[in-house]
C-alpha positions as CSV (number, residue, x, y, z in Angstrom):
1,X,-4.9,-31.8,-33.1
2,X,-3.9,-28.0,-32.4
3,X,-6.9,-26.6,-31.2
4,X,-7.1,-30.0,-29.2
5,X,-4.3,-29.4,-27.3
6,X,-5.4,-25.6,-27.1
7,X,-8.8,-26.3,-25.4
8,X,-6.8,-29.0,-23.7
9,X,-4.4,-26.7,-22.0
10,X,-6.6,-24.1,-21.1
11,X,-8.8,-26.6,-19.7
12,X,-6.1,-27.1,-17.4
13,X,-4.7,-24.0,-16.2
14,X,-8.4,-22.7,-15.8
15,X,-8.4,-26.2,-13.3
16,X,-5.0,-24.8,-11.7
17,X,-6.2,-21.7,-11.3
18,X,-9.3,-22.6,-9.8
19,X,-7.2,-24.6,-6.6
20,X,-5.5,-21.7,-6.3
21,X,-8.1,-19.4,-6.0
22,X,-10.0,-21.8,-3.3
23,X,-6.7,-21.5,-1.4
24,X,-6.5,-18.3,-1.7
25,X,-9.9,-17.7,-0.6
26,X,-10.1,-19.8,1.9
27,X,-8.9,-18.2,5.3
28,X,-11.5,-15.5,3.8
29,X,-13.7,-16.9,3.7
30,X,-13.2,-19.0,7.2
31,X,-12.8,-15.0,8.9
32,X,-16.3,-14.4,7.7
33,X,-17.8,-17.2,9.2
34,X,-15.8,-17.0,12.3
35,X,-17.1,-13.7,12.7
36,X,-20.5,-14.2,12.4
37,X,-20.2,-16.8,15.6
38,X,-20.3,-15.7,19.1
39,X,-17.2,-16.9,21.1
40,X,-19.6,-19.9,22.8
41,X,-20.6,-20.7,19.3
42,X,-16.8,-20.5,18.3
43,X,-16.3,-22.7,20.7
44,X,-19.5,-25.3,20.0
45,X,-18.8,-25.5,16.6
46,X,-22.1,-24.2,15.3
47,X,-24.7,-21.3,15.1
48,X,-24.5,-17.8,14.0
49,X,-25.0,-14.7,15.3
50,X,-23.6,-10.4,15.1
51,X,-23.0,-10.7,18.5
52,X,-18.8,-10.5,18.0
53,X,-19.7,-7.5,15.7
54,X,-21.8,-5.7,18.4
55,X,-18.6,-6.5,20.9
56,X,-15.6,-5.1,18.2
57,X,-17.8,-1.8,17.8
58,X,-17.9,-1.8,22.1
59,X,-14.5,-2.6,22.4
60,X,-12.6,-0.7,19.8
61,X,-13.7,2.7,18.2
62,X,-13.6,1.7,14.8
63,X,-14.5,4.7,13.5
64,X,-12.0,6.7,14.5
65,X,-9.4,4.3,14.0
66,X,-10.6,3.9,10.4
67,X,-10.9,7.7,10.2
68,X,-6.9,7.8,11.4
69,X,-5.9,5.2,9.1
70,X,-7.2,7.2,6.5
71,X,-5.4,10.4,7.5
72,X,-1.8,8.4,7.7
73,X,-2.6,6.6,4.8
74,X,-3.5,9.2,2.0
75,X,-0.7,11.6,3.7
76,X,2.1,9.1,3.2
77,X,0.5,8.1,-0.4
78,X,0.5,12.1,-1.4
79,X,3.9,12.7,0.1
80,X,5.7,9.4,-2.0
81,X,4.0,11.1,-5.2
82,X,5.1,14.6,-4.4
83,X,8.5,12.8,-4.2
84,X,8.5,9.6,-6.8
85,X,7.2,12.0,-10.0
86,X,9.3,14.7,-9.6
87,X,12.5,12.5,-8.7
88,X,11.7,9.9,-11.7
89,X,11.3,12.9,-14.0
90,X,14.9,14.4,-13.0
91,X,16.7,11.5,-13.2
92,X,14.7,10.0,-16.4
93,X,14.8,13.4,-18.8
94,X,16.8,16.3,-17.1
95,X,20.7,15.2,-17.4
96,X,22.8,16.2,-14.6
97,X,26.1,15.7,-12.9
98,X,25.7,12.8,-10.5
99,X,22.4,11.6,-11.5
100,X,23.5,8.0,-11.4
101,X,25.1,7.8,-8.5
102,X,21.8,9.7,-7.0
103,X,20.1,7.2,-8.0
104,X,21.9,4.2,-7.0
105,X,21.8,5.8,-3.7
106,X,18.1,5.6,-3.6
107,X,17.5,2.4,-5.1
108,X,19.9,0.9,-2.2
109,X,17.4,2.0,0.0
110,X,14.9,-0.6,-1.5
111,X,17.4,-2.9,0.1
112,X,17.7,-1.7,3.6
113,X,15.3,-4.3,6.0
114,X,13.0,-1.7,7.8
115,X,13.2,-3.5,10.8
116,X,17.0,-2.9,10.8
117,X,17.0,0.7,11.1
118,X,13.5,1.1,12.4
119,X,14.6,1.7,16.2
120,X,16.9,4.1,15.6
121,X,14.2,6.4,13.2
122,X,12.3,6.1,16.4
123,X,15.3,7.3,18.9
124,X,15.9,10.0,16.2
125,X,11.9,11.5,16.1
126,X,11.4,10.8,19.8
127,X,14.2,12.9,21.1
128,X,15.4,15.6,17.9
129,X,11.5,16.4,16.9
130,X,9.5,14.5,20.1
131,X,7.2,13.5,16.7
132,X,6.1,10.2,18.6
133,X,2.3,9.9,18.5
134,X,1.0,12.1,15.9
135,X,0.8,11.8,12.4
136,X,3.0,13.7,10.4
137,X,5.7,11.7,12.0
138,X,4.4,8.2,10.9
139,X,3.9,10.1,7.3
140,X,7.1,11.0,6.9
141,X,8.4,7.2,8.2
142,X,5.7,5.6,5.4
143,X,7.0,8.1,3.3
144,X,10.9,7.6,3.1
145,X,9.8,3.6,3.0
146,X,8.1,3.8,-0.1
147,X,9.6,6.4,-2.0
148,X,13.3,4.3,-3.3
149,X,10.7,1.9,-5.3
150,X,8.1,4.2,-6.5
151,X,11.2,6.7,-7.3
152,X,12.5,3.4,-9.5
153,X,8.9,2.6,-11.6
154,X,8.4,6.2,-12.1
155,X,11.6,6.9,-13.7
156,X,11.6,3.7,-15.5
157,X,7.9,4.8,-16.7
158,X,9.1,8.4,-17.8
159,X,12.0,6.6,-19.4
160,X,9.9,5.2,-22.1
161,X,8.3,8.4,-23.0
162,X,10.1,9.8,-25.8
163,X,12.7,12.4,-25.2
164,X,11.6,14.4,-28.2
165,X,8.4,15.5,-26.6
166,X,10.7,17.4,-23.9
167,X,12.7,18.7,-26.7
168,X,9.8,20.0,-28.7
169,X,8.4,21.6,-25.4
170,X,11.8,23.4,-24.7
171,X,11.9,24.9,-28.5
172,X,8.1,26.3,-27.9
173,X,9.4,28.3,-25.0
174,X,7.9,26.0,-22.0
175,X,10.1,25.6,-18.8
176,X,11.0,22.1,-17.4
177,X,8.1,22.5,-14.7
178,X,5.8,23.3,-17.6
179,X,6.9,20.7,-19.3
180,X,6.6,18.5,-16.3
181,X,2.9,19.5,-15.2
182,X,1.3,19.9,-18.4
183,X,3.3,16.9,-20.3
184,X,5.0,14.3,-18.1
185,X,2.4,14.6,-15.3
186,X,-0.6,13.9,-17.6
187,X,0.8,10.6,-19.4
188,X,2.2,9.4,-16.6
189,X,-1.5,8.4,-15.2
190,X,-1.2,4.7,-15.7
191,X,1.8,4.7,-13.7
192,X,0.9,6.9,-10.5
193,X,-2.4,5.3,-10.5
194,X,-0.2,1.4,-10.0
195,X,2.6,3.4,-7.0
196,X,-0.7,5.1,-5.4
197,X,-2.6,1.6,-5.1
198,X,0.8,-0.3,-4.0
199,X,1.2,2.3,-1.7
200,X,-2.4,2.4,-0.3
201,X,-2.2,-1.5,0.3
202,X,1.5,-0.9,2.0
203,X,0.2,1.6,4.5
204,X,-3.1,0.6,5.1
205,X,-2.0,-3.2,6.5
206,X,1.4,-2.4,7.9
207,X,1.7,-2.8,11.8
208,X,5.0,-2.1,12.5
209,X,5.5,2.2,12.0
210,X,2.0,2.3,13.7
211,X,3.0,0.4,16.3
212,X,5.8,2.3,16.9
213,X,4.6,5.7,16.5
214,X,1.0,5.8,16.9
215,X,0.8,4.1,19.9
216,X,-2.1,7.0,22.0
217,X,-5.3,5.5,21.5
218,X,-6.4,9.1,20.1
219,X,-3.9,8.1,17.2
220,X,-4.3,4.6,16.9
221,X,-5.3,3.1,13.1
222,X,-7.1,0.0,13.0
223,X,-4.2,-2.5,12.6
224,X,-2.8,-1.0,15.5
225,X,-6.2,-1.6,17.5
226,X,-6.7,-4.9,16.6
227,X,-2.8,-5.6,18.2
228,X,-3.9,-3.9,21.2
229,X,-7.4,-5.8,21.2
230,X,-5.5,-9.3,21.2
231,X,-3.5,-8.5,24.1
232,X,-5.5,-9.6,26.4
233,X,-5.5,-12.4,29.0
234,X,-8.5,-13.8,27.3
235,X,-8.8,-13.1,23.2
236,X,-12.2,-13.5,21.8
237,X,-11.2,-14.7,18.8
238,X,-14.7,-14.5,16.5
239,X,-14.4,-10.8,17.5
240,X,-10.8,-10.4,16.4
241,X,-11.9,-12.1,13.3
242,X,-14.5,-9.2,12.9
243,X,-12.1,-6.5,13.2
244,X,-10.0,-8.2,10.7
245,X,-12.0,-8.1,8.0
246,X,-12.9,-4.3,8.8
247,X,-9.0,-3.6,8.8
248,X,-8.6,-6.0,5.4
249,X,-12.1,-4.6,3.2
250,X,-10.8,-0.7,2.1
251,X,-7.4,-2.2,0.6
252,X,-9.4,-4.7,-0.9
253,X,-11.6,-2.5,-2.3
254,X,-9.2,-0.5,-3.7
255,X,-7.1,-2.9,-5.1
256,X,-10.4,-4.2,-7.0
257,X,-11.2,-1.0,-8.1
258,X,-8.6,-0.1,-9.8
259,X,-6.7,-3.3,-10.7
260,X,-6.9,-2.9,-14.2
261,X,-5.2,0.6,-14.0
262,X,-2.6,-1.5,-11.9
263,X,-1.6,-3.9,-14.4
264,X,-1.4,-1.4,-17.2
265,X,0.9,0.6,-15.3
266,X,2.9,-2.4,-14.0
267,X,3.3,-3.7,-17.9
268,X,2.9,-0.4,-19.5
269,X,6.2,0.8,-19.5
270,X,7.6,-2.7,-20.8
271,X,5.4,-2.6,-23.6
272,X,6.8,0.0,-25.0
């Protein structure tokens, strides 16, 4: 009767998961075929055709708008690793006075809304800095965002590494930063890998800093086009359909390439 029930039950989570993946996929799917419609056919019901593709590439410059999503994007990512490893491996291995409270500090900051302190970030780089529209200024924004969680799952990773590897390092001569680069750095893969892809995703599809602070069309990234395309009196809708998908594919892709890596890292530290 066990391995009854067994094929039984997996029978019907693979069922449960398969209506939750056609959900899933759905509006997907549905933005592919709205796209390859012109807006009469949109309208009509039926037939296919690039022309909405031909009208996003005349409309918007994707290119560059891809090209500057990718200069804010790997920016922020680099700046929250610079910050998240180093911070996780102070307050996870090197003791000092106040460490806790340091780190209460930041982890309230996973709790602050964005959108409630958003406007005065923006009064602050507008008139101390005059940072609006360039990118070192959305950077740092995406930056402080991210950092208070990736600072959390990279101290909790470096937590589970075993103190005695620092110690052993310390009585072969090597410094803390020795210790960190050639030691903590290199087993830490797993879980810079999972804030690097969390962060990519973060970035990559957020509207709201780019809005704010990218708002020349020389900086503009491709979410921040497509708000800008459906302003209009008129939105073509097969078109805007198009441009989604070229906004929604890199994160996509990255998330599928590394997904593996992204689990391990999310589980890895539990594990052990």
């Amino acid at each position: 009767m066990r391995p009854t029930r067994r094929r039984l039950t997996r029978l019907v989570m693979f069922a449960i998961l398969c209506v939750v993946a056609v959900i899933m996929l759905f509006p997907f799917v549905l933005m592919i075929l709205t796209s390859l419609r012109s807006r009469d056919q949109y309208i009509a019901g039926s037939g296919f055709s690039l022309a909405s593709w031909q009208n996003l590439f005349v409309q918007m410059p994707v290119l560059a708008q891809l090209w500057n999503s990718t200069v804010v994007t790997v920016g922020g990512v680099l700046l929250i690793l610079v910050v998240s490893t180093t911070g996780g491996y102070a307050f996870a291995k090197l003791g000092f006075r106040g460490s806790g409270l340091a780190f209460v500090a930041i982890l309230s900051g996973m709790m602050i809304p964005i959108q409630s302190i958003i406007i005065p970030v923006y009064v602050d780089i507008a008139r101390v800095v005059h940072g609006v529209n360039q990118f070192p200024s959305a950077i740092v924004v995406y930056a402080a965002i991210g950092s208070p969680f990736a600072t959390y799952l990279m101290t909790t990773y470096y937590r589970s590494i075993p103190t005695e590897l620092v110690e052993a390092s310390v009585m072969d001569g090597a410094s803390y930063w020795q210790i960190f680069r050639k030691v903590m750095l290199p087993l830490s893969v797993p879980a810079i890998t999972t804030v690097a892809v969390l962060q990519v995703i973060q970035i990559w599809d957020d509207l709201l800093v780019g809005l704010l602070f990218l708002q020349t069309p020389d900086v503009r990234t491709i979410t921040v086009g497509l708000a800008v395309l459906q302003n209009g009196r008129v939105v073509n809708i097969p078109t805007l359909m198009a441009g989604s998908l070229v906004s929604a594919l890199p994160a996509i892709i990255v998330y599928l390439i590394f997904q593996r890596n992204l689990i391990r890292g999310l589980t890895m530290g539990v594990n052990k």
